[in-house]
N, C-alpha and C positions, 0 to 999 in steps of 0.2 A: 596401553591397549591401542593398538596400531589398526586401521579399518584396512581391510582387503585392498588390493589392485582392482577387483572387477567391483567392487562396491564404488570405487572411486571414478571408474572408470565410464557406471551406470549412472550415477549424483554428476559428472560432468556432461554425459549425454541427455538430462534433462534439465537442468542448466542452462544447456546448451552452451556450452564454456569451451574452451580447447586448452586440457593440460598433455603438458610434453611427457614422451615416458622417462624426460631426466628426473622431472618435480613429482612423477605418481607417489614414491614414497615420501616423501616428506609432506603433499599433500595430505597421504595416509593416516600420518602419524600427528599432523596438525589436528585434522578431524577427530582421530583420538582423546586427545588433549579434550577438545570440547567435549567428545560424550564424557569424558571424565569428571570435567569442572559439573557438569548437568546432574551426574551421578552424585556429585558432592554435594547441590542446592535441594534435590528429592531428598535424600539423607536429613534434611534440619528438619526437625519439629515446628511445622507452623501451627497444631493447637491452642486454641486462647487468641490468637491472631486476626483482628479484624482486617476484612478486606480493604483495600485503596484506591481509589483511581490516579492518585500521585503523593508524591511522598512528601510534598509541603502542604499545610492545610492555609492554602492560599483561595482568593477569590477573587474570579477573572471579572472585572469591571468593564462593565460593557454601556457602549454609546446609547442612544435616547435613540429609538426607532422612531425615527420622522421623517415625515416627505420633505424633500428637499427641491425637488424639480416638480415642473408642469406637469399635467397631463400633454404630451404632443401626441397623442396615437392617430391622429384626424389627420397630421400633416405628416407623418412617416408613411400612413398606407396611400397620401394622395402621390408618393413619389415612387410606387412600386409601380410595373408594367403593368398587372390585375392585382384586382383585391375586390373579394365578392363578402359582405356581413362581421366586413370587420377582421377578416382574414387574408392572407397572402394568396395569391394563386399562383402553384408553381409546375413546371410540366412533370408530368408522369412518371418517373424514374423506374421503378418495377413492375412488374407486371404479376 
């Protein structure tokens, strides 16, 4: 099951890709290939199949949420040009 020239031609203009008209067909036919393998995974029976987030039933180990550093925010806003309540003042950009 071969996809069309202008299907291929329409999937590389949003893409935005640039294929040569030597590679359209074998493009084509690669494409194929996948709807086919796609057409073969819809075909299986997933009934009785619980859902997964991953296929090892592993547990991500995670660090100790701790502060590590100061507070410095007194001495970052005393080194900006402005800063008015503890915020940056920066000029205008849009309008």
């Amino acid at each position: 099951m071969a996809v069309d020239t202008q299907t291929v031609e329409k999937l590389a203009e949003l893409a935005r890709i640039a294929i040569s008209e030597e590679t359209i067909d074998e493009v084509g036919n690669r494409l194929g290939e996948v709807l086919q393998l796609v057409d073969q995974l819809q075909a299986v029976s997933t009934e009785g199949v619980a859902p997964m987030a991953h296929p090892l039933d592993e547990v991500q180990v995670l660090r100790a949420d701790e502060i590590t550093e100061s507070n410095r925010r007194e001495e970052f806003l005393a080194l900006a040009p402005q800063s008015e309540g503890g915020l940056y003042l920066v000029p205008k950009v849009i309008d």
